[in-house]
N, CA, C and O atoms as CSV, one atom per row, in Angstrom:
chain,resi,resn,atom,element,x,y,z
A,1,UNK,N,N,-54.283,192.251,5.225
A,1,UNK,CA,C,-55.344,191.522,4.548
A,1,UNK,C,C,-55.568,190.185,5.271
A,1,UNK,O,O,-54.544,189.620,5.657
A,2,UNK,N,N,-56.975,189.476,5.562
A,2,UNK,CA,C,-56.919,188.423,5.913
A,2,UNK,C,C,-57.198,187.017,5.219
A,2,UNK,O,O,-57.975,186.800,4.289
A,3,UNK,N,N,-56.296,186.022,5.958
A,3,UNK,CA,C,-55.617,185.350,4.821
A,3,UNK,C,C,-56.229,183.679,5.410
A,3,UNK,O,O,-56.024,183.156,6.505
A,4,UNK,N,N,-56.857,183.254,4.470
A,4,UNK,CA,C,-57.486,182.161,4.603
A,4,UNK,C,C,-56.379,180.450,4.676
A,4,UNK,O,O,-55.417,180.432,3.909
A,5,UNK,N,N,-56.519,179.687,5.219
A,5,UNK,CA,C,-55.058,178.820,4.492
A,5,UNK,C,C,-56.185,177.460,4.694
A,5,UNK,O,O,-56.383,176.979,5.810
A,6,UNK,N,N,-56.716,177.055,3.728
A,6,UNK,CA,C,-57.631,175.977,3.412
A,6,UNK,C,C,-56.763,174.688,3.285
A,6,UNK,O,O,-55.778,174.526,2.564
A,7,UNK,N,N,-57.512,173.556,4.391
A,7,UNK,CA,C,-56.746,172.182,4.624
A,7,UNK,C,C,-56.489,171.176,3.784
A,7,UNK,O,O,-55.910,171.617,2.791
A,8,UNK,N,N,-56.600,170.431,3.753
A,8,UNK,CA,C,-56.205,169.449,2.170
A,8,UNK,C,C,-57.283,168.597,2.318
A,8,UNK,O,O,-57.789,168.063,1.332
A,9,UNK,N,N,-57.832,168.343,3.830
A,9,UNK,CA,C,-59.684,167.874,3.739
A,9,UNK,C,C,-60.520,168.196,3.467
A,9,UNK,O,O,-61.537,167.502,3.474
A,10,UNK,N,N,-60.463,169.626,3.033
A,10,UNK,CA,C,-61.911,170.256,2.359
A,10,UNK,C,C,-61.413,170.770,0.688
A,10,UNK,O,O,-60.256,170.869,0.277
A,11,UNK,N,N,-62.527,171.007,0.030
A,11,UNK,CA,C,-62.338,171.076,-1.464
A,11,UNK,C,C,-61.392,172.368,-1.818
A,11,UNK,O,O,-61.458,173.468,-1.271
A,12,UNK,N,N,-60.595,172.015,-2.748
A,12,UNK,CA,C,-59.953,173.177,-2.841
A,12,UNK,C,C,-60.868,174.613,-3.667
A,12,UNK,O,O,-60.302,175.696,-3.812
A,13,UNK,N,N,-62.045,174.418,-4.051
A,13,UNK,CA,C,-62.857,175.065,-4.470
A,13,UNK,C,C,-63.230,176.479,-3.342
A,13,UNK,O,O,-63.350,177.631,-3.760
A,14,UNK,N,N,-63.352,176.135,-2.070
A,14,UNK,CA,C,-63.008,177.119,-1.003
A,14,UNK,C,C,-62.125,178.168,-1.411
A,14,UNK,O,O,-62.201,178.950,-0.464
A,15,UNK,N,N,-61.477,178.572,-2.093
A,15,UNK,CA,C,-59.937,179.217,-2.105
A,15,UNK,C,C,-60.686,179.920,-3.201
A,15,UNK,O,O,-60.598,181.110,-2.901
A,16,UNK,N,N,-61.333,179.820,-4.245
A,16,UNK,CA,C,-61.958,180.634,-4.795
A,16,UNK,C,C,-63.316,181.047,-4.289
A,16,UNK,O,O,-63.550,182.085,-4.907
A,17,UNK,N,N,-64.041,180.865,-3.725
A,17,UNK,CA,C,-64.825,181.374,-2.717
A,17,UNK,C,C,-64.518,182.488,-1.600
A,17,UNK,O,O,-65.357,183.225,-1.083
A,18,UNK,N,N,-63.442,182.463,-1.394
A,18,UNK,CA,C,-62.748,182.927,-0.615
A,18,UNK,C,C,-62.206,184.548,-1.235
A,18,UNK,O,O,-62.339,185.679,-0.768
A,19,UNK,N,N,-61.541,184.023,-2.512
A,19,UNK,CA,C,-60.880,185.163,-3.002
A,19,UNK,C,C,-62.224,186.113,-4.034
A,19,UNK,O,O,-62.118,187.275,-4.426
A,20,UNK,N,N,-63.048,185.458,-4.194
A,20,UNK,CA,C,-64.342,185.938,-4.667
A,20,UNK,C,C,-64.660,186.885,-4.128
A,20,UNK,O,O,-65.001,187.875,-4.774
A,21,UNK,N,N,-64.643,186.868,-2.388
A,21,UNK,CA,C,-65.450,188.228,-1.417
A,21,UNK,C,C,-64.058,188.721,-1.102
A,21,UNK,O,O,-63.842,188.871,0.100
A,22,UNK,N,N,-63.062,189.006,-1.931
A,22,UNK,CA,C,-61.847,189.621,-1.780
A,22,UNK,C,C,-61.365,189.375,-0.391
A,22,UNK,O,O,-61.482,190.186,0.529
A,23,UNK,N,N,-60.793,188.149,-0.301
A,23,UNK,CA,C,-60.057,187.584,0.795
A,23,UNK,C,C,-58.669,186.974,-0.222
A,23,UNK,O,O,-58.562,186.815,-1.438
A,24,UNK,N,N,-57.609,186.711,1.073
A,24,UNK,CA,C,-56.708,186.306,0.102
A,24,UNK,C,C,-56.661,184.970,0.924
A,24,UNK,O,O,-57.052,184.834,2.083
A,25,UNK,N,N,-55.913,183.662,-0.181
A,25,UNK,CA,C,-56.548,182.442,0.299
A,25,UNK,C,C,-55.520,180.956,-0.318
A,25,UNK,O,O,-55.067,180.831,-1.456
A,26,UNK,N,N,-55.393,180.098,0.702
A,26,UNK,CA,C,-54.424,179.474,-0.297
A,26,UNK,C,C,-54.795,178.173,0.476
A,26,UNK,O,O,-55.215,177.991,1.619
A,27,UNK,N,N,-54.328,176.873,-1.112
A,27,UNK,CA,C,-55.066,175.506,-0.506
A,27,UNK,C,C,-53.442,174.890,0.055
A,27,UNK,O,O,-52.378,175.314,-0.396
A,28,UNK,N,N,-53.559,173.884,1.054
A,28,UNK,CA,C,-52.573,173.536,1.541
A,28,UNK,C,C,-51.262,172.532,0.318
A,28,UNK,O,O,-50.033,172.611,0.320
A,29,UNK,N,N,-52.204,171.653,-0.604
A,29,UNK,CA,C,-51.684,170.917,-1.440
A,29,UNK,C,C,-51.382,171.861,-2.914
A,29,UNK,O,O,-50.840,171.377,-3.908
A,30,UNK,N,N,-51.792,173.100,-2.822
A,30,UNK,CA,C,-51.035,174.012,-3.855
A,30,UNK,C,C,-49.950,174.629,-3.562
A,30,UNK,O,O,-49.149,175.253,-4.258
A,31,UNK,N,N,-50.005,174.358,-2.290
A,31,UNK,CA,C,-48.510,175.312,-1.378
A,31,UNK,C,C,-47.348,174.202,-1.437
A,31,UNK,O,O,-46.165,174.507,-1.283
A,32,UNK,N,N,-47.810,172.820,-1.684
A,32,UNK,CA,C,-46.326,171.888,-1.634
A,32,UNK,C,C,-46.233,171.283,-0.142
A,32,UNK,O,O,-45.187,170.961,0.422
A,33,UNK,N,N,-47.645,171.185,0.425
A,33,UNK,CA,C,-47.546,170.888,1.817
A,33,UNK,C,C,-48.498,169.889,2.166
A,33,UNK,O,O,-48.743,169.524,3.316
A,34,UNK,N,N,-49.131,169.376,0.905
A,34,UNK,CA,C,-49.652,167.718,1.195
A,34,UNK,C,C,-49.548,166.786,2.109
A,34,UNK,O,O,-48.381,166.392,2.103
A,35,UNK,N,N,-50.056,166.337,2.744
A,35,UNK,CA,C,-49.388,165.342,3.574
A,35,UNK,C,C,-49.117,165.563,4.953
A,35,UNK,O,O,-49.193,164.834,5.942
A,36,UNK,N,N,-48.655,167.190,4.709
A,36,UNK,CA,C,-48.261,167.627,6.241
A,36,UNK,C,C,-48.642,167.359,7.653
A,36,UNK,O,O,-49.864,167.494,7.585
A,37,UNK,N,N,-48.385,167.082,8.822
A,37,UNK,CA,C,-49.454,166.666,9.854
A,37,UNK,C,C,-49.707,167.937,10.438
A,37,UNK,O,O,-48.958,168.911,10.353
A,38,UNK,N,N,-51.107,167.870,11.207
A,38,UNK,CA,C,-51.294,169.059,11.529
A,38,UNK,C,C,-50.207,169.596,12.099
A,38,UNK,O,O,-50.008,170.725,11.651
A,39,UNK,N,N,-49.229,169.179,13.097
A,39,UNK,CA,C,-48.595,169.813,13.823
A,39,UNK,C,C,-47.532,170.900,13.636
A,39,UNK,O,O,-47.194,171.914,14.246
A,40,UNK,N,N,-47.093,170.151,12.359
A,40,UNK,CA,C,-46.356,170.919,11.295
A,40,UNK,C,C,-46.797,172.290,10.883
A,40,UNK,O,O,-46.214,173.374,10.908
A,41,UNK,N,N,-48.282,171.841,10.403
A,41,UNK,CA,C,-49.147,173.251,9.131
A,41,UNK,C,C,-49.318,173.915,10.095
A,41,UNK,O,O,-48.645,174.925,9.886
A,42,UNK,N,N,-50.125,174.072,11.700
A,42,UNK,CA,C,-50.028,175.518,12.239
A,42,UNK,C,C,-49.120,176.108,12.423
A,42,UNK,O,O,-49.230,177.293,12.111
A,43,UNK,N,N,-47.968,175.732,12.915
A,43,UNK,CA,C,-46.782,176.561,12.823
A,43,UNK,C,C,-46.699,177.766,11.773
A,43,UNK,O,O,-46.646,178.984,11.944
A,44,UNK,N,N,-46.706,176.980,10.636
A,44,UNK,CA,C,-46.742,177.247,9.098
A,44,UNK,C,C,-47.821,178.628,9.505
A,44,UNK,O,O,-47.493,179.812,9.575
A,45,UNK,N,N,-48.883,178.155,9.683
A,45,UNK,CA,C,-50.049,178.978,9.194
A,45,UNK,C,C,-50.057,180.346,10.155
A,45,UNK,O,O,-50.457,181.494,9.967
A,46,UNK,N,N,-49.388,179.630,11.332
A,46,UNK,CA,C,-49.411,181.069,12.555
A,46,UNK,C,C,-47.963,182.208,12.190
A,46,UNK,O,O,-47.889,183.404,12.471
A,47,UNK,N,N,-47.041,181.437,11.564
A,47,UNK,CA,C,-45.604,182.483,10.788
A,47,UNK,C,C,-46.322,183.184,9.526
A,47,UNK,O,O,-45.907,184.252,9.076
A,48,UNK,N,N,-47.195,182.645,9.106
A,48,UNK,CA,C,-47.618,183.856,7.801
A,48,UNK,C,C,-49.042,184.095,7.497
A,48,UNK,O,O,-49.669,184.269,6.452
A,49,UNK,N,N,-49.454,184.028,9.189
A,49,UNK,CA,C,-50.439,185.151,9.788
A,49,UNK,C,C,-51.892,184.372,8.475
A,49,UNK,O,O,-52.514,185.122,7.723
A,50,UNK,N,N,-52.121,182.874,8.508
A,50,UNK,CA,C,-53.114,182.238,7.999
A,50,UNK,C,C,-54.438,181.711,9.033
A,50,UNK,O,O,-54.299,180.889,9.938
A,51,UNK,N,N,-55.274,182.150,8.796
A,51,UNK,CA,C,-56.438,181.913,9.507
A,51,UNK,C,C,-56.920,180.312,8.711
A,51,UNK,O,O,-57.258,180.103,7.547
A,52,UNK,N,N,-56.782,179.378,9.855
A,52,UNK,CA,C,-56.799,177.971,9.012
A,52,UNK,C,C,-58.255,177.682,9.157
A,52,UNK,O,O,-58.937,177.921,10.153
A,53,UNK,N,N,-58.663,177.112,7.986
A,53,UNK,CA,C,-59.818,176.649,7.886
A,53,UNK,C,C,-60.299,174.917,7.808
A,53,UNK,O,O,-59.795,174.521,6.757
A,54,UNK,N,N,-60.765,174.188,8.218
A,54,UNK,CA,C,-60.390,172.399,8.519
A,54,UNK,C,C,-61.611,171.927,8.725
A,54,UNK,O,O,-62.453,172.808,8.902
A,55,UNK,N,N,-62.036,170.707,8.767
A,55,UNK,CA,C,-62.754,169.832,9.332
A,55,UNK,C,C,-62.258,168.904,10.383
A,55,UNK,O,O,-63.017,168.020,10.779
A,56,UNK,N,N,-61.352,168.990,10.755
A,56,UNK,CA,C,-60.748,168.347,11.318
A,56,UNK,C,C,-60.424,169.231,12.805
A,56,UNK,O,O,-59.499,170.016,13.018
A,57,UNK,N,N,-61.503,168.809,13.706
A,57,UNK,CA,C,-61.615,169.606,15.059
A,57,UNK,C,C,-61.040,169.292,15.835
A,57,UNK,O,O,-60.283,170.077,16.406
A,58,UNK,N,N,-61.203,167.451,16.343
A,58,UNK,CA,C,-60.045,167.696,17.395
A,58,UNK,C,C,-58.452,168.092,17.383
A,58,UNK,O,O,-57.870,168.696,18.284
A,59,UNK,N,N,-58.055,167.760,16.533
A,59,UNK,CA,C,-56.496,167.950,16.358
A,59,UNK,C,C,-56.480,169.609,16.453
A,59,UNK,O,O,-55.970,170.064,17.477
A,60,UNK,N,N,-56.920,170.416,15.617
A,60,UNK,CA,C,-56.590,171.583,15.457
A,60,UNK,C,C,-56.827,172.661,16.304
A,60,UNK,O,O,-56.234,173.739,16.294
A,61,UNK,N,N,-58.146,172.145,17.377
A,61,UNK,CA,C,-58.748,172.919,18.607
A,61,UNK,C,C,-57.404,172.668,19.592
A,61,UNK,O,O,-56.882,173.489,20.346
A,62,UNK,N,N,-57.011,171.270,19.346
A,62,UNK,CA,C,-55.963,171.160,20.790
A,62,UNK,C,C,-54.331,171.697,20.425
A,62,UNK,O,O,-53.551,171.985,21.332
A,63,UNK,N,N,-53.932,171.785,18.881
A,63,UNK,CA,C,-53.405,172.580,18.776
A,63,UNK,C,C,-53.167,174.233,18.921
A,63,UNK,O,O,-52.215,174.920,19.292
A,64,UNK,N,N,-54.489,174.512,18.447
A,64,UNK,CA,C,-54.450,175.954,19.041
A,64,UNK,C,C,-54.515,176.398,20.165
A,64,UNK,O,O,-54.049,177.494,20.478
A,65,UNK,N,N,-55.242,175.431,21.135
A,65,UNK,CA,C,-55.254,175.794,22.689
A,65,UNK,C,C,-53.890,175.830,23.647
A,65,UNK,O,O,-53.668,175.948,24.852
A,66,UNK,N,N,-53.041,175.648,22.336
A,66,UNK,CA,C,-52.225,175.710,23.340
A,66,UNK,C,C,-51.127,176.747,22.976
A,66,UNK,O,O,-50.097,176.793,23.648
A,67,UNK,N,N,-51.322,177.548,21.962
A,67,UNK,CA,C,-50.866,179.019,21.232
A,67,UNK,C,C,-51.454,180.167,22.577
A,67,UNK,O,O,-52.476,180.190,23.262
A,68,UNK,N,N,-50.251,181.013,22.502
A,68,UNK,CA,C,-50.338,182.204,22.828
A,68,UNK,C,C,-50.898,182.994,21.976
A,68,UNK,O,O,-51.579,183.743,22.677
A,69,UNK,N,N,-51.000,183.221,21.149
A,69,UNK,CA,C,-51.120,184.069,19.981
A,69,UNK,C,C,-51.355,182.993,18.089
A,69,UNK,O,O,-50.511,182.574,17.296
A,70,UNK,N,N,-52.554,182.951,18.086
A,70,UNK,CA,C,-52.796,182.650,16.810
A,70,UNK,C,C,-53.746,183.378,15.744
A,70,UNK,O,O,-54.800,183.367,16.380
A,71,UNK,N,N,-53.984,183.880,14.768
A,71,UNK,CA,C,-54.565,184.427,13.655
A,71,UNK,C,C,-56.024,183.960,13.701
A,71,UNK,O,O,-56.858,184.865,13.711
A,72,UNK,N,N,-56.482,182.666,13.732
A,72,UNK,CA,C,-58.013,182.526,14.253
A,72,UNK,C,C,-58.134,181.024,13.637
A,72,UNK,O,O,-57.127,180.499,13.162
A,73,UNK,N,N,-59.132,180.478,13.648
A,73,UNK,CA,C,-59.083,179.213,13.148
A,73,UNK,C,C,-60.882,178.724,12.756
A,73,UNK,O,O,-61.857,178.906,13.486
A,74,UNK,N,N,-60.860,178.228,11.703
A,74,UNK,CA,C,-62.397,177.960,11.588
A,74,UNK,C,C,-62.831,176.686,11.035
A,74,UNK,O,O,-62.337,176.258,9.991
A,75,UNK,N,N,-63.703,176.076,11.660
A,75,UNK,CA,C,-63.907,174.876,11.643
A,75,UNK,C,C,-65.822,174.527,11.192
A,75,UNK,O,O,-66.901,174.958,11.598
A,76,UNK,N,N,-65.266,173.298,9.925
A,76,UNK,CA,C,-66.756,173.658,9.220
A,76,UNK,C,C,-67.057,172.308,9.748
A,76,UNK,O,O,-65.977,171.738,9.901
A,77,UNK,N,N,-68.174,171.437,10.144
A,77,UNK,CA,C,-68.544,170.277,11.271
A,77,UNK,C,C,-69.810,169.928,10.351
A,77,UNK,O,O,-70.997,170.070,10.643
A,78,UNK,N,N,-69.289,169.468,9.244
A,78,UNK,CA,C,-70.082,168.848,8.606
A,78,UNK,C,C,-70.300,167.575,9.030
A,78,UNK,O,O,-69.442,166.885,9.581
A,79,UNK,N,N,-71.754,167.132,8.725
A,79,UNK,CA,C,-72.124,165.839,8.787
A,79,UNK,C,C,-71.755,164.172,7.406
A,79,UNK,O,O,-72.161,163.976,6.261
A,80,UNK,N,N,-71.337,163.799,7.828
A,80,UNK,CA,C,-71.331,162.551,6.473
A,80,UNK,C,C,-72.567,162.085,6.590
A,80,UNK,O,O,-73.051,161.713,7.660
A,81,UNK,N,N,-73.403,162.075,5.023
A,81,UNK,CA,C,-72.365,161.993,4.227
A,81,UNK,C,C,-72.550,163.562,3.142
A,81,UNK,O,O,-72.178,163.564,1.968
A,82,UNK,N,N,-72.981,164.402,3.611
A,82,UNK,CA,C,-73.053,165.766,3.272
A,82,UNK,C,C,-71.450,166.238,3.937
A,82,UNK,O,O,-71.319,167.265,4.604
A,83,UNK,N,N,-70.703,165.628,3.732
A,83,UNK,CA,C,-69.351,166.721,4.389
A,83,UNK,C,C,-68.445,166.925,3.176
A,83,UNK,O,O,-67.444,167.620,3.354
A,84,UNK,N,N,-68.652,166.445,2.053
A,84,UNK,CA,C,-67.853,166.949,0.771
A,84,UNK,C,C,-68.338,168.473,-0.404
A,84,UNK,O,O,-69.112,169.430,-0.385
A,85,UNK,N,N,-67.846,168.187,-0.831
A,85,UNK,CA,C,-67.611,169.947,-1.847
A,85,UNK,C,C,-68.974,170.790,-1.511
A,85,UNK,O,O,-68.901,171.728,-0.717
A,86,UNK,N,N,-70.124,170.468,-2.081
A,86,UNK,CA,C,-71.356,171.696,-2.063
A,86,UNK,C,C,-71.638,172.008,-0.769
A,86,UNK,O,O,-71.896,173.174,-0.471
A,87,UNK,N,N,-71.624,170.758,0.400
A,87,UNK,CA,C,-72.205,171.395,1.719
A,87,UNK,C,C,-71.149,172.184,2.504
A,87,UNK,O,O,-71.353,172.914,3.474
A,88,UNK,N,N,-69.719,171.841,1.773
A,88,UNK,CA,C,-68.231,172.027,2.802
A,88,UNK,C,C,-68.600,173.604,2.393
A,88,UNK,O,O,-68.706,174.458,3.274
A,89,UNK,N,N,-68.786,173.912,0.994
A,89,UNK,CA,C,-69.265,175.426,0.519
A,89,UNK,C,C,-70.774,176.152,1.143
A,89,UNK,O,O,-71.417,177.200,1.203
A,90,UNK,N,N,-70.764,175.405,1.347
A,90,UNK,CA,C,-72.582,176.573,1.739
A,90,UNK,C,C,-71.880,176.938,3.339
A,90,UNK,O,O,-72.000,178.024,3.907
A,91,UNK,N,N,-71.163,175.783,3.853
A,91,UNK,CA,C,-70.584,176.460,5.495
A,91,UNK,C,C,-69.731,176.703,5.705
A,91,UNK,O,O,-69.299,176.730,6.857
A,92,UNK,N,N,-68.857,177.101,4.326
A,92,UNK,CA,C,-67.617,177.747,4.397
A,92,UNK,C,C,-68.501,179.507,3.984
A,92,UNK,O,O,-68.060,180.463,4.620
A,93,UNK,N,N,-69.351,179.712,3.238
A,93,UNK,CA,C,-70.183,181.118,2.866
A,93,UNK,C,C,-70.657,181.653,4.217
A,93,UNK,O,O,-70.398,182.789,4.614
A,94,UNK,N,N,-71.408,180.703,4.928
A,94,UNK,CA,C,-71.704,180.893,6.279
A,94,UNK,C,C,-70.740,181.447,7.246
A,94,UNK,O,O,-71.062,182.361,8.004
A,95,UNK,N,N,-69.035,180.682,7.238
A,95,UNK,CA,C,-68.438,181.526,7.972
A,95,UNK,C,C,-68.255,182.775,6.997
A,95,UNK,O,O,-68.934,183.800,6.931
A,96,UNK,N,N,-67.465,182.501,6.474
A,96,UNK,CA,C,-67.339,184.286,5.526
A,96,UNK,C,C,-68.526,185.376,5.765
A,96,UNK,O,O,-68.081,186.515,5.901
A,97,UNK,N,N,-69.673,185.286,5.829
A,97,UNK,CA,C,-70.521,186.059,5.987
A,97,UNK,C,C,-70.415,186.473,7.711
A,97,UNK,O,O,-70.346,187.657,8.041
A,98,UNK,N,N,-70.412,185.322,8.771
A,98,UNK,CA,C,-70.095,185.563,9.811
A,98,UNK,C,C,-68.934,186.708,10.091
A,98,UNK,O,O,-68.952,187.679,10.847
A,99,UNK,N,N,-67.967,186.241,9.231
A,99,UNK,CA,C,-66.364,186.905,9.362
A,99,UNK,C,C,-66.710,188.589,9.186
A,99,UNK,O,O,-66.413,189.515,9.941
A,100,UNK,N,N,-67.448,188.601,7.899
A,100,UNK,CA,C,-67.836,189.800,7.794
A,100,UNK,C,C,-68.604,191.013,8.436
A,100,UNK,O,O,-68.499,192.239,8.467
A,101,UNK,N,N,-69.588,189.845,9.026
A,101,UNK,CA,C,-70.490,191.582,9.966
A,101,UNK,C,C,-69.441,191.607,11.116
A,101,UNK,O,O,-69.373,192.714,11.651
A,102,UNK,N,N,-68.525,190.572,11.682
A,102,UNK,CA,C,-67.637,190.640,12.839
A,102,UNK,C,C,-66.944,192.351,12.773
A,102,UNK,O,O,-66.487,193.034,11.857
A,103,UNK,N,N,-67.196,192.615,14.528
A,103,UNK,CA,C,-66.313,193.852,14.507
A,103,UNK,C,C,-64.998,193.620,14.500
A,103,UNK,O,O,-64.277,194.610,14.379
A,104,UNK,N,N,-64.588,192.756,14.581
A,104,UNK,CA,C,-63.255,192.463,15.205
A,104,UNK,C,C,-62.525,191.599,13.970
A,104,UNK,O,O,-62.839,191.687,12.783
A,105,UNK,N,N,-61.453,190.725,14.543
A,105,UNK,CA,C,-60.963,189.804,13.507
A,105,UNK,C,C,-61.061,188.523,14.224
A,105,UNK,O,O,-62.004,188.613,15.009
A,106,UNK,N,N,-60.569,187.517,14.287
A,106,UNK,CA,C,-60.278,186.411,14.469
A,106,UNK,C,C,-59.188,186.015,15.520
A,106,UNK,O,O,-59.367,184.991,16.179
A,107,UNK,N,N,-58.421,186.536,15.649
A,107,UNK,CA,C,-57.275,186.713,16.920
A,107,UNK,C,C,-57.649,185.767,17.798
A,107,UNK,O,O,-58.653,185.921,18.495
A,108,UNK,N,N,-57.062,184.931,17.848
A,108,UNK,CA,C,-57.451,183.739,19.118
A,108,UNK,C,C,-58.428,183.485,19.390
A,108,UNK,O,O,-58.708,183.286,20.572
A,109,UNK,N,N,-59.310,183.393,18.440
A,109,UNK,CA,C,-60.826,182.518,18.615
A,109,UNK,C,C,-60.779,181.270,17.719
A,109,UNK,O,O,-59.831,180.886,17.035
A,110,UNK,N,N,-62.088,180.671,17.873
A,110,UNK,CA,C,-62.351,180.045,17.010
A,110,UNK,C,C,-63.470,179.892,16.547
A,110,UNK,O,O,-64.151,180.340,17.470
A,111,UNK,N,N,-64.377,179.487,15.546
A,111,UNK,CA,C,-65.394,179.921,14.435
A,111,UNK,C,C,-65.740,178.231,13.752
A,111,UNK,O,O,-65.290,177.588,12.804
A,112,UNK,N,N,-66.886,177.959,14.931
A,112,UNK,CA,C,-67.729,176.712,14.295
A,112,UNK,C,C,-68.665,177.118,13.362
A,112,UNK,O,O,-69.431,178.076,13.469
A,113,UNK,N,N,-68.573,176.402,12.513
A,113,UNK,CA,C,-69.660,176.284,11.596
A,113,UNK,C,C,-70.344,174.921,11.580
A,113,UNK,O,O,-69.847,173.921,11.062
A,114,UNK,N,N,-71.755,174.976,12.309
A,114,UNK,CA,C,-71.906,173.567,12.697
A,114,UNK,C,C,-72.990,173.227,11.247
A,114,UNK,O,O,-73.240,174.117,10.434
A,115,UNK,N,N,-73.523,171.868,11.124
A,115,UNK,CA,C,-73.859,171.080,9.601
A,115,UNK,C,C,-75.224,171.954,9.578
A,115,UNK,O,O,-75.953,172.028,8.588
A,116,UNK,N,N,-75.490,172.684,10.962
A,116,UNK,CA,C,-77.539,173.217,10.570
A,116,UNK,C,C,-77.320,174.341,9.971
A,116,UNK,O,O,-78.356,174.971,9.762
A,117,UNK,N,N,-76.049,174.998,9.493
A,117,UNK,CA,C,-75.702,176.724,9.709
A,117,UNK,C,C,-75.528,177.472,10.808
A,117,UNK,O,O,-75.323,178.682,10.709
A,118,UNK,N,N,-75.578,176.949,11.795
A,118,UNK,CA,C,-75.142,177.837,13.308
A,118,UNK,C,C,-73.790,178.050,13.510
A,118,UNK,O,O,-72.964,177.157,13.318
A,119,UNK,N,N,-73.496,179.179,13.886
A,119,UNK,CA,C,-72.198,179.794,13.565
A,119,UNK,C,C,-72.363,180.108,15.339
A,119,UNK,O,O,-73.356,180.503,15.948
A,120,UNK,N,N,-71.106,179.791,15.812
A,120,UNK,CA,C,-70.424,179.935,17.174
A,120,UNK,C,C,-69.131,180.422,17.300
A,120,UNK,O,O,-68.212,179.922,16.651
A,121,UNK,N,N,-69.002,181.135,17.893
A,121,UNK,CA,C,-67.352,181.754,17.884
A,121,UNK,C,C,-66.902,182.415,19.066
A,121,UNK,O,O,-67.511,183.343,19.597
A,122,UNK,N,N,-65.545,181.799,19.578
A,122,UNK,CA,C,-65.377,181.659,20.879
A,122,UNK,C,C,-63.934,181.979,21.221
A,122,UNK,O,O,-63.085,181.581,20.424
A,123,UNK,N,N,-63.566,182.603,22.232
A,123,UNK,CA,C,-61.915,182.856,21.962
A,123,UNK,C,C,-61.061,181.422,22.375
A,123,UNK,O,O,-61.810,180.560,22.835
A,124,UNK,N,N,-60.387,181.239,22.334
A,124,UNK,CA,C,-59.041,180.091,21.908
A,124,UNK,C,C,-57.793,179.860,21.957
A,124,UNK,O,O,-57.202,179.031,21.265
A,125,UNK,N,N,-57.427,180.413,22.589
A,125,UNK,CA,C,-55.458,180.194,22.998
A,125,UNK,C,C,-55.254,179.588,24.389
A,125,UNK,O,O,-55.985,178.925,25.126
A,126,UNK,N,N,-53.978,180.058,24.486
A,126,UNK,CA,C,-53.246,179.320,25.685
A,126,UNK,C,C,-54.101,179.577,27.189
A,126,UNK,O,O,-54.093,178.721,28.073
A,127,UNK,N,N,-54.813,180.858,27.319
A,127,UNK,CA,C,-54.944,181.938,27.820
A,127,UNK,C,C,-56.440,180.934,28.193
A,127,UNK,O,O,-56.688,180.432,29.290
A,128,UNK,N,N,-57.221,180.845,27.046
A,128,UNK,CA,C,-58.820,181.033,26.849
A,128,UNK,C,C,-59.588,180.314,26.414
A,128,UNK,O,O,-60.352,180.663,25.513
A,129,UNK,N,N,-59.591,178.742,27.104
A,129,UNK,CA,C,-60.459,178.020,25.919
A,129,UNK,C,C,-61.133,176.864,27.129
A,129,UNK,O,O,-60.758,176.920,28.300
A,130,UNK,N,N,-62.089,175.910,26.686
A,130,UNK,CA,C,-62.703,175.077,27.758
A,130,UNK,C,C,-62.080,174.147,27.135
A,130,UNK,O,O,-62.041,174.126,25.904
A,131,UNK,N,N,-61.498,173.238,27.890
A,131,UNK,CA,C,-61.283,171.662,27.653
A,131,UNK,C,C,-62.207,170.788,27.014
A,131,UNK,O,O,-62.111,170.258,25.907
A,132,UNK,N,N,-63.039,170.716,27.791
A,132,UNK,CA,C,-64.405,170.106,27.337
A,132,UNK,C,C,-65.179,170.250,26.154
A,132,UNK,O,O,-66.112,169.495,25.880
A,133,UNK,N,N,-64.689,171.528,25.207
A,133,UNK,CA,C,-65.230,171.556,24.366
A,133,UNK,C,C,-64.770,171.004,23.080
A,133,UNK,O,O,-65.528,170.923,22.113
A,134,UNK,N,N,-63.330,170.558,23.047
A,134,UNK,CA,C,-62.632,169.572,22.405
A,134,UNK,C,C,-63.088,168.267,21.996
A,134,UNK,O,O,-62.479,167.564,21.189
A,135,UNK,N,N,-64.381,167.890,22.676
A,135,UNK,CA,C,-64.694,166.358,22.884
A,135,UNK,C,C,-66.625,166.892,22.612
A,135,UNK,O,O,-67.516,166.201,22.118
A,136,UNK,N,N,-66.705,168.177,23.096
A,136,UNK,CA,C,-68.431,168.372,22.596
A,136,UNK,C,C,-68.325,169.676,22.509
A,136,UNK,O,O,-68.100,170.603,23.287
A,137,UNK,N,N,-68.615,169.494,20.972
A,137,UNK,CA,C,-69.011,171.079,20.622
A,137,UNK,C,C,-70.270,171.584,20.775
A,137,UNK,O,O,-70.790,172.602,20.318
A,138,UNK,N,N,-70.617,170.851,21.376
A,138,UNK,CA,C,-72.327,171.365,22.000
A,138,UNK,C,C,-71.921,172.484,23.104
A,138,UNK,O,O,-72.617,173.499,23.087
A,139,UNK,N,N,-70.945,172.421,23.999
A,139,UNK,CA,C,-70.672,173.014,24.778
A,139,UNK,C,C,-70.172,174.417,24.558
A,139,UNK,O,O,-69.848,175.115,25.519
């Protein structure tokens, strides 16, 4: 089953959104992991196979780029001051719907959801990723 693991920067309202289109889904500060720095939570999230979901791009792009093997990662690039609960939800639906017509899964990519609704998705590990796009996601 694929398993959502929602950051402690976006609403925990995601997690029922999530489990709504029968996904299974969990918020980071219900797990007892508040606070955590990123460096910590992927570990976490790549041992029990969590596809992390964040606003928080640079940290988590340069963490994953440097995984052999990670579950997938998706990143919603909201604008302030639209980057809290209703808009974090309309482009968290956006990926889910993306996720869904996907043939594939998530396996070492990663999955922008940029603030217009444009959905980009690109592979992402140790193996596969541009530098440059860490600093512009235009690229």
């Amino acid at each position: 089953m694929d398993r959502f693991l929602i950051d402690e920067c976006l609403s925990g309202e995601l997690v029922a959104a999530a489990k709504a289109r029968g996904y299974d889904a969990a918020y980071v500060p219900h797990l007892g992991k508040a606070g955590w720095q990123d460096w910590n939570l992927v570990p976490f999230a790549v041992d029990n196979d969590y596809i992390v979901v964040t606003l928080n791009r640079r940290d988590f792009l340069r963490l994953h780029a440097g995984l052999e093997l990670h579950p997938g990662l998706v990143i919603l690039i909201a604008q302030a001051p639209d980057n809290r609960g209703p808009h974090q939800a309309e482009l968290f639906a956006k990926a889910l719907d993306a996720y869904a017509a996907m043939n594939t899964d998530l396996v070492n990519k990663v999955m922008e959801v940029h603030a217009d609704g444009n959905v980009h998705i690109r592979d992402w590990n140790a193996a596969d990723h541009d530098a440059g796009h860490i600093d512009n996601p235009k690229r």
